[in-house]
N, C-alpha and C positions, 0 to 999 in steps of 0.2 A: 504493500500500500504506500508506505514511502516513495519508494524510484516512483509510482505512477504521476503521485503529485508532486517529486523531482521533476521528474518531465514534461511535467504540465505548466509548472513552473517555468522552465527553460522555455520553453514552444513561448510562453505569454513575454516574458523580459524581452523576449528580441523585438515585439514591439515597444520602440522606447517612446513615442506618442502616446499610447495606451499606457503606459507605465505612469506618463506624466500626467493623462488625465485621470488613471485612477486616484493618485496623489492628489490634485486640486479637486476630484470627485466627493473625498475622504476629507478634505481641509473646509469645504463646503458645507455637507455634511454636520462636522464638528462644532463651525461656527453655527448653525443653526439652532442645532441641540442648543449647543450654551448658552445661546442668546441672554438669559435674564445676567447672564456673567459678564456679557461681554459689552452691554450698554444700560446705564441706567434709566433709558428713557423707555417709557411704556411705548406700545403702538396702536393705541386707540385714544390716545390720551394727550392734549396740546400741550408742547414745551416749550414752544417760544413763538415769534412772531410769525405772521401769515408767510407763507414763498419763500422763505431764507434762504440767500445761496450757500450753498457751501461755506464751514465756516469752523474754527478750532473748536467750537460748543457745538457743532451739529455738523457730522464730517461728509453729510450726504443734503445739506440743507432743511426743508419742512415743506411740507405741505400746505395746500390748500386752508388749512385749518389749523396749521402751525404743530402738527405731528413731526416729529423725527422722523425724516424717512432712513437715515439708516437702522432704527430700529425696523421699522415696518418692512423693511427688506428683510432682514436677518429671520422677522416673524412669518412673513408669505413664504421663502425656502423652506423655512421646517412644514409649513401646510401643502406645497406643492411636493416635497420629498414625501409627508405622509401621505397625500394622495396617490400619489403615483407607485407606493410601495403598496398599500392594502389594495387597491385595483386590479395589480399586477400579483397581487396572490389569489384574490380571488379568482382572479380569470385563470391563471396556471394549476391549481388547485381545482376547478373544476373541470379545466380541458384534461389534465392529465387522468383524471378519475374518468370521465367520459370515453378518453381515449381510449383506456386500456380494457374497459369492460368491453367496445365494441369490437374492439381488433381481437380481441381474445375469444371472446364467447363468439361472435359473428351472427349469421342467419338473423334473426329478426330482429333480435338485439339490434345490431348492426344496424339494421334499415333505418332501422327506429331512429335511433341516434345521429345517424349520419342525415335523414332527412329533416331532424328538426334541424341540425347544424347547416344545412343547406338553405335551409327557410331564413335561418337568420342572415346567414350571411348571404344571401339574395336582397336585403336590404341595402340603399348606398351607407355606408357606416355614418358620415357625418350629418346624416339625415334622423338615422335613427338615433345618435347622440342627440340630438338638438331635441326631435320628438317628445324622447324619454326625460328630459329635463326641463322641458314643457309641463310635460305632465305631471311630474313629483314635485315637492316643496325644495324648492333651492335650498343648500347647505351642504355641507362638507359628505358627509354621508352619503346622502343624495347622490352626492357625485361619484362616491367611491362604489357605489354598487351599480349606478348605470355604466361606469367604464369595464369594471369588471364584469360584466352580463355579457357588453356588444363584444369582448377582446377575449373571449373564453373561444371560438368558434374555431380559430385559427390552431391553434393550443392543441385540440382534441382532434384537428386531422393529423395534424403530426407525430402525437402520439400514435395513434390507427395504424397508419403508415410504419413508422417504428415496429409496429406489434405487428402486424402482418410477417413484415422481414423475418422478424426473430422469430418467429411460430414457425420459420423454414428452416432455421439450422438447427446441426446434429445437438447441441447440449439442451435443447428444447424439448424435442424430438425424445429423445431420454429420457428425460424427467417423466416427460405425459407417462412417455411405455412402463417407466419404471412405479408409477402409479401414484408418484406427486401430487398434492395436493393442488388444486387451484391456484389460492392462494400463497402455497409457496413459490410459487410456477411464477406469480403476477408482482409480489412485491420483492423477492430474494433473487429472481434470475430477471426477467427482464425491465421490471424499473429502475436500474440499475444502471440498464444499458443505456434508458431512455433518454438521463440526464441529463447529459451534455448538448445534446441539440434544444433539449426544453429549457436549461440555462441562459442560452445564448437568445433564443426567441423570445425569452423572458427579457432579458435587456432592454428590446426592441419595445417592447408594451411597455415598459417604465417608463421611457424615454416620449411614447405617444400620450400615454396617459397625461404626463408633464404638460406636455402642448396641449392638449386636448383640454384639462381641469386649468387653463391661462385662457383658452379659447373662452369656454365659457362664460367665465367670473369676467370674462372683458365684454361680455354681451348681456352680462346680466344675471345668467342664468345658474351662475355656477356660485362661490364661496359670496358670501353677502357682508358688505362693510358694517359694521367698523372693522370686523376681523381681516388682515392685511391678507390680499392672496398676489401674487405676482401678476396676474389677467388684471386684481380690477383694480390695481395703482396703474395697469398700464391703461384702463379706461377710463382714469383721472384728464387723461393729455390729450382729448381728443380735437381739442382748440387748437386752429394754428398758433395764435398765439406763445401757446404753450411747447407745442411742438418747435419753434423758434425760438423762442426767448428764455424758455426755462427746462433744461433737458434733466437737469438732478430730477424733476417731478417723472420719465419718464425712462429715460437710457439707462438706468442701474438695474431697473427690474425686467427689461429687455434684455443687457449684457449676460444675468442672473439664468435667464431662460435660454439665453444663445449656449450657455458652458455647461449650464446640465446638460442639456440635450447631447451637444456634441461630444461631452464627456464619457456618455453614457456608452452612445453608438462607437464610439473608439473603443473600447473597453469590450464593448458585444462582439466589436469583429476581432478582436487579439483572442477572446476567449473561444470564438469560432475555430481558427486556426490554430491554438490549442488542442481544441478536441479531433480537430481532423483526423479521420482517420485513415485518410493517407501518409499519415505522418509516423514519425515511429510507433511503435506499440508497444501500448500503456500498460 
């Protein structure tokens, strides 16, 4: 088990982009978490004058309302970091459950599954985002289970997929003949194997989730103020005015969302090529 994550290891360091955005991924992260640590300003709460620029008391200026916006940045990253983690559990946590029952048992199962999964995702996705957040009471929640519903779909064919493959070779094949249990069959020989590609596709829905729970809360629909989300400080700026004259109110929680994102996806594809199994073997 060691050498496997020695070499998983080695396969990831050679990407030294990915290495550096895991690092600023993790420093990101951290400063979120600590937030009550790392500034004494609340982010619901005015601390000084309307619109301040940048300034040695407020290292990100204020708001509209005279809020610290570098607090409320520090606050909207841990709400978009939480959203985008419980989303992307639920949706991976049910596609991998989904998947594996249908590729494994098959026949109707199978149908069954695979055409509700069809059904959903015969929806355009940002439609049915939008719908479903229509329909439910805006707030944090709200959001974490409509992104988790529409980003399960993808999850559970690739698992399917996975479990088909593997239901063909010989130490599978064995198991059944040898009179394995189901269950051992499903969670000790081939979830096992699953991992690496539902890791990495897991990346991918973290990183959409992100964008998708900033979409929202910038239209309205998604995190609801005073609670800071990275969407609706950037739906603070919709004024030119603003957009010109005052970019602290708008460019940090942009920047904020540019380096999750692209951090995330750097990291998805080193961890991809990691797992290759073209690659040595693990």
């Amino acid at each position: 088990m060691s050498k496997r994550y020695s070499a998983l290891f080695q396969r990831f360091s050679k990407h030294k982009m990915a290495v550096f955005c895991l690092f600023l991924l993790a420093l990101m992260i951290i400063m979120a978490v600590c937030a009550p640590l790392i500034t004494p300003y609340s982010p619901t709460k005015p601390s000084g004058k309307f619109q301040m620029p940048p300034s040695d008391q407020h290292l990100l200026g204020t708001d509209k309302i005279g809020r610290d916006m570098f607090a409320r940045i520090l606050y909207a990253t841990r709400v978009s970091l939480l959203v985008g983690l419980l989303s992307t559990l639920i949706a991976t946590l049910t596609g991998v459950t989904l998947g594996l029952i249908s590729g494994y048992f098959g026949g109707i199962i199978d149908k069954a599954i695979m055409g509700f999964t069809d059904m959903v995702m015969s929806f355009p996705y940002i439609l049915l985002v939008l719908v479903a957040a229509a329909i439910f009471r805006p707030g944090m929640w709200s959001i974490v289970l409509i992104l988790g519903f529409v980003d399960w779909p993808g999850v559970a064919r690739l698992v399917r997929g996975n479990v088909l493959s593997l239901r063909e070779t010989n130490f599978i094949k064995s198991d059944i003949t040898a009179g394995m249990p189901g269950s051992y069959i499903l969670f000790s020989e081939i979830l096992p194997n699953t991992i690496a590609p539902v890791l990495v596709y897991a990346t991918n829905v973290f990183a959409v989730s992100i964008l998708d729970e900033a979409a929202l809360s910038f239209l309205g629909m998604g995190i609801q103020p005073p609670t800071p989300s990275l969407g609706n400080i950037l739906n603070g700026a919709e004024s030119l005015s603003i957009l010109t004259g005052k970019p602290w109110l708008w460019l940090p929680a942009g920047i904020v969302i540019f380096l999750l994102v692209i951090c995330i996806n750097f990291v998805g594809d080193a961890l991809r090529d990691a797992f290759d199994p073209r690659g040595s073997r693990l």
